[in-house]
C-alpha positions in Angstrom: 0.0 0.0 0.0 1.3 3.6 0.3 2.9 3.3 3.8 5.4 1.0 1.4 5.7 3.1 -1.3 6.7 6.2 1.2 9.0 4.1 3.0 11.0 3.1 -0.1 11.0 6.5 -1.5 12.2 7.8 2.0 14.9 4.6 2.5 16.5 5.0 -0.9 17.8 8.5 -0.4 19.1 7.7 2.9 20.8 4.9 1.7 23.7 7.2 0.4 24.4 8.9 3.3 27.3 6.6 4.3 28.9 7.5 1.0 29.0 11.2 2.0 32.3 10.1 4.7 34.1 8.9 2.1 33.9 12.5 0.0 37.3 14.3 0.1 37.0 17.7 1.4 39.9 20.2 1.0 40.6 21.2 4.6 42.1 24.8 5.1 41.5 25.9 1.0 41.5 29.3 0.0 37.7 30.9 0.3 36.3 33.9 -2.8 34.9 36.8 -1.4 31.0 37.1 -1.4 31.0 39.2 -4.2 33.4 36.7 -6.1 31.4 34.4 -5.6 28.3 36.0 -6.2 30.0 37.7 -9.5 30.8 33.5 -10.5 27.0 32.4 -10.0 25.7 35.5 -11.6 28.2 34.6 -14.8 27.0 30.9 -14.5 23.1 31.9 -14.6 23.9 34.0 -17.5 25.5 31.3 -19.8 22.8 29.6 -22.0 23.9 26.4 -21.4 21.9 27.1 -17.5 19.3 29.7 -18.1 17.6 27.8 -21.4 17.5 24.4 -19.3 16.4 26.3 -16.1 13.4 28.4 -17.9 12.3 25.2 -19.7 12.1 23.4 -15.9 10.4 26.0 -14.6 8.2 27.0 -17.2 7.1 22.7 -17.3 6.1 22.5 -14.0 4.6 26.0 -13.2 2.2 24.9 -16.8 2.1 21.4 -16.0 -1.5 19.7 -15.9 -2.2 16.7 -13.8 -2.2 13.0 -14.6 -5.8 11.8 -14.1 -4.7 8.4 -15.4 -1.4 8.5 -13.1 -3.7 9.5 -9.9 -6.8 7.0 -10.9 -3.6 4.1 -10.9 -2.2 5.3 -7.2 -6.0 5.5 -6.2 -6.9 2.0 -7.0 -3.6 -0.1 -7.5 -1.6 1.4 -4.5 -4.8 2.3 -2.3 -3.8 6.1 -1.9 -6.5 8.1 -0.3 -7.9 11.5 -2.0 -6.2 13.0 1.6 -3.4 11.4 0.9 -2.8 11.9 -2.7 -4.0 15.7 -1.8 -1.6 16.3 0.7 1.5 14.5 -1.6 0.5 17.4 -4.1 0.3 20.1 -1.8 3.7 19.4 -0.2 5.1 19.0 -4.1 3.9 22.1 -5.4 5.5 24.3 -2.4 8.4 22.5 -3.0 8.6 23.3 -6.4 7.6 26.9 -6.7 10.8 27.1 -3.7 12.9 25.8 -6.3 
């Protein structure tokens, strides 16, 4: 049922967290100035190779329609509730209109 399905989408993620030890991290490197570094993202967000992928993202899921097929198949396969499949929307749009 759902419990399952949010479990497993909760247990894969933190599956990798052990891996995160074994990053290197430089210890005592040297650190950019806030506006360097701000100067470096703005130059980044300006390339076309970020903004064109970025807009098209954002525009997708700000015009995106919903599934009624996708939802009628969590309603009746995976035994979602309408509260439940509600409240999974709500907590996904916030998230994406946060960015």
């Amino acid at each position: 049922g759902p419990y399952y399905v949010i479990a497993l989408l909760a247990a894969l993620p933190l599956s990798i967290l052990p891996l995160v030890y074994m990053m290197g991290e430089v210890q005592y490197g040297e650190v950019a100035s806030t506006r360097e570094q701000c100067n470096e993202i703005w130059n980044t967000v300006c390339s076309r190779a970020v903004w064109q992928p970025l807009a098209f993202v954002y525009l997708y899921n700000v015009l995106q329609v919903g599934n009624s097929a996708w939802r009628e198949f969590l309603k009746t396969s995976l035994g979602f509730t309408g509260a439940q499949l509600n409240l999974i929307y709500i907590a996904a749009c916030v998230l994406l209109y946060l960015g």
